[in-house]
N, C-alpha and C positions, 0 to 999 in steps of 0.2 A: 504493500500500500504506500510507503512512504515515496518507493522508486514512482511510482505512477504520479503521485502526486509530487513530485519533483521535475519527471519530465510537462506535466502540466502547466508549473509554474516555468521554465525554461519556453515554451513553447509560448504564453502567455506575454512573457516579456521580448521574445523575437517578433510576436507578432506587433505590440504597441511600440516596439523600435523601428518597425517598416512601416505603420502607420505616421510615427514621429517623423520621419524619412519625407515621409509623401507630403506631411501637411507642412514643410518647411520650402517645397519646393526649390528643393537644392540638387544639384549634380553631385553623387556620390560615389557612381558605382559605373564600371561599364555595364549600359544597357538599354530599355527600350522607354524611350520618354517622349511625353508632350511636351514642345517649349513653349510660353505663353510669354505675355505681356505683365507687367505687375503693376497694379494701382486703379486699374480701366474699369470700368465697371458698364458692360460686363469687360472680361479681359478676353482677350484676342490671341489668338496661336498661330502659329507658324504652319504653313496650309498650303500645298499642293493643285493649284488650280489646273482640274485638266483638259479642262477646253483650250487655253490658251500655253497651257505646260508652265507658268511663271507660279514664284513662290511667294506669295502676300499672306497679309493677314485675314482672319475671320476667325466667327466667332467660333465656340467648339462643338463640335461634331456632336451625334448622339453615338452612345458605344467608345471603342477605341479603333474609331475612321482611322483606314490605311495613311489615307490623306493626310493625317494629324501626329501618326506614329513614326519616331525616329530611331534611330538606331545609333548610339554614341558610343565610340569602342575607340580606344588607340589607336593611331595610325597605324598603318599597317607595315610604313616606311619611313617614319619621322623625322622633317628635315631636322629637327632637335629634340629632345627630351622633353614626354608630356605633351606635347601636340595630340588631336583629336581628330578621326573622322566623323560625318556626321550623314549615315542613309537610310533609304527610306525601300518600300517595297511595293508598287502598285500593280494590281491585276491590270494586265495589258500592258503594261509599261516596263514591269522587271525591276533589276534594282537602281536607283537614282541616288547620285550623291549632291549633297549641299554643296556651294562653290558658289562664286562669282566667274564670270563669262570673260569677266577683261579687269586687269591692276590699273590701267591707264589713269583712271579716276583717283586713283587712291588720296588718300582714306574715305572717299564718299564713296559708298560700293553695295551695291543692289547683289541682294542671294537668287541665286537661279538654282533648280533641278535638271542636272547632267545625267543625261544615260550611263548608265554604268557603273562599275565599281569604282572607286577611290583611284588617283594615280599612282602607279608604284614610281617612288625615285631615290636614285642615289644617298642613302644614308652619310648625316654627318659632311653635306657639300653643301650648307645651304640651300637646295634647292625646294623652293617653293611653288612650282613652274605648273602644279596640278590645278594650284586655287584653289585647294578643298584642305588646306588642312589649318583647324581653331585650334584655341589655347582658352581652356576653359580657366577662370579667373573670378575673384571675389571683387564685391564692390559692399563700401559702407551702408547699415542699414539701422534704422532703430528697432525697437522690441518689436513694432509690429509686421517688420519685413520688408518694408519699403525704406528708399533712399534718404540716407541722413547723412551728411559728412562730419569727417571725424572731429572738426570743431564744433560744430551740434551736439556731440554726444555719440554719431554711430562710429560702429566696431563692425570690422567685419564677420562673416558668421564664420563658426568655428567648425561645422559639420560638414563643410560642404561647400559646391560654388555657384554663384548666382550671377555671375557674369558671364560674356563671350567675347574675345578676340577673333579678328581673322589674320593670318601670319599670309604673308603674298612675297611677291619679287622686290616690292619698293617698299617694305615697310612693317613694323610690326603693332602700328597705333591707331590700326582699324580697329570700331569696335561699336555691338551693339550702344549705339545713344542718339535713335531715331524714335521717338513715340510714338508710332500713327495715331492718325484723327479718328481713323474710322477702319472697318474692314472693307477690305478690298485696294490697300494699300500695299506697295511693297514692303519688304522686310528691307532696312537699310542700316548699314553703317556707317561712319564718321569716326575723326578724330576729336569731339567736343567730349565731353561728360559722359561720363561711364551709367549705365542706365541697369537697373534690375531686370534680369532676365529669369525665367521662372522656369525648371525642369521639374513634370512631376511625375516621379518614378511610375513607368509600367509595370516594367517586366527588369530584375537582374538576369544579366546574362549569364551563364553559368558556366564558373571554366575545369569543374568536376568534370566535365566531358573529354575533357583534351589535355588530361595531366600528361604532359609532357615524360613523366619517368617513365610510361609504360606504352611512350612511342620512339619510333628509331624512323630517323630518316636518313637514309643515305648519302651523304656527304664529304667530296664532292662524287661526281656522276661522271660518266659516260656513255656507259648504251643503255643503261638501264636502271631507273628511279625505282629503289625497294624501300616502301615505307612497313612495318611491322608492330606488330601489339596496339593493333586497331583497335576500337570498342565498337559497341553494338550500335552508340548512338552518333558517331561518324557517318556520313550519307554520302557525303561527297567528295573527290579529289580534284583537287585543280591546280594547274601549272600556270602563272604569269610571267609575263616579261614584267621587263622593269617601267616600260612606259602603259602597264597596267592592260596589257592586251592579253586575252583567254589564250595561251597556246595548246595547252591540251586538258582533258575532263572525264573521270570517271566518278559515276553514281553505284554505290554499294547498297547491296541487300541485305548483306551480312555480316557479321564480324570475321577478317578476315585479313591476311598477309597480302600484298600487291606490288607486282612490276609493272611499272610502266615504259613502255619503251621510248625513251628521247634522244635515240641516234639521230634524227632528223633535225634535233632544234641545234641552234646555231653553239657556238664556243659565248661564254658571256654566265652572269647570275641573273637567278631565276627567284619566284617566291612560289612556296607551294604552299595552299591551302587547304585547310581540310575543316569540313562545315559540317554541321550537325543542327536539330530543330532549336537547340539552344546557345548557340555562340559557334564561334571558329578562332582555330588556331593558327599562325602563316610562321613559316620559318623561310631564311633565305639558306639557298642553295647553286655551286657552281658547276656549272655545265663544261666540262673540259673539250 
């Protein structure tokens, strides 16, 4: 009796700690979030228009709209340490990442939804060159969660981040501090005032799926990619270039051992990913 009523209260307090999570609207965790506006009443989210494919604001969806659900995960290539991708998944559309179209503007920079996964690039070159990779970021706030500067009294929060960066070619002093008027406004950034940006946890991503100890990937390669000590909940295998293009893809049924043959892909480094219904893993790898 005592164990049950132990894991009870354990269970109890995991759950009012995800709850604490959610009602703080904070970025915590990699994983599946609404981002909204903070203060607007009603407040506005970051929204997927797919008639015209632009990313504006509007208000929120009933349920958890594909339209409205984002996917925040570390880069996959980080031109530095802590950088963020940020995508989405729409029936007919596939996966779409967050970005800007063009730095030219910088720091006034409107978000678009790009087809496709995240750019892969060169690690540790600076290279920004994708436009899709944020640096999630705190900004001062008072008790009630909204903007206060630190000569007011506000502190940043402690659990979490409630701001967005976007890191680009010219600059790293983009940043969400556009408030829209209304919905149907673009999502923009600027270099003025650091502005409350509101994540509120969906879904954590779960990386129990893809414990590293009890996978092997073969490193480097030549004719043939053998990943090993698969899990059940691995589904997918796939091979990138660095400039983020599909070169090759296998779908699994089972738990099991796998070659793939990439005598055909060029001399150069590659990322291999491997996806599951709950998260993925990407390691990089050189092709001799």
């Amino acid at each position: 009796m005592k164990k049950i009523t132990l894991k009870i209260t354990a269970f109890l307090l995991l759950t009012m700690f995800a709850l604490q999570i959610q009602g703080q609207a904070l970025y915590t965790v990699p994983g599946k979030y609404k981002i909204s506006t903070s203060g607007l009443t009603p407040n506005l989210y970051v929204t997927v228009n797919t008639s015209t494919g632009a990313v504006e604001w509007a208000e929120e969806l009933s349920g958890d709209s594909e339209l409205q659900l984002w996917t925040i995960n570390e880069h996959r290539t980080p031109a530095s340490a802590g950088l963020v991708e940020i995508t989405g998944n729409i029936t007919g559309l596939g996966t779409i990442t967050l970005c800007t179209g063009d730095d030219s503007a910088h720091p006034n920079q409107s978000l678009i939804a790009r087809p496709g996964d995240p750019v892969s690039v060169t690690p540790l070159a600076d290279d920004y060159t994708g436009l899709d990779q944020f640096q999630r970021r705190k900004t001062t706030v008072g008790a009630d969660g909204l903007a206060l500067s630190a000569a007011e009294g506000g502190s940043n929060p402690a659990g979490g981040n409630n701001a967005l960066f976007l890191r680009n070619t010219l600059g790293t002093n983009s940043r969400y501090g556009v408030i829209p008027s209304a919905a149907g406004e673009a999502v923009q950034f600027d270099g003025g005032g650091i502005d409350v940006i509101q994540f509120h946890l969906v879904e954590a991503l779960s990386t129990a799926d893809f414990d590293t100890s009890s996978i092997f990937i073969s490193n480097p390669v030549n004719e043939v990619l053998s990943i090993k000590g698969l899990t059940d909940n691995v589904k997918q295998v796939s091979v990138y270039s660095l400039l983020g293009s599909e070169v090759l893809t296998k779908k699994l049924s089972s738990k099991s051992d796998i070659s793939l043959d990439v005598s055909g892909l060029s001399a150069g480094m590659y990322i291999v990913k491997l996806q599951g219904d709950s998260g993925s893993f990407s390691k990089k790898i050189i092709k001799q």
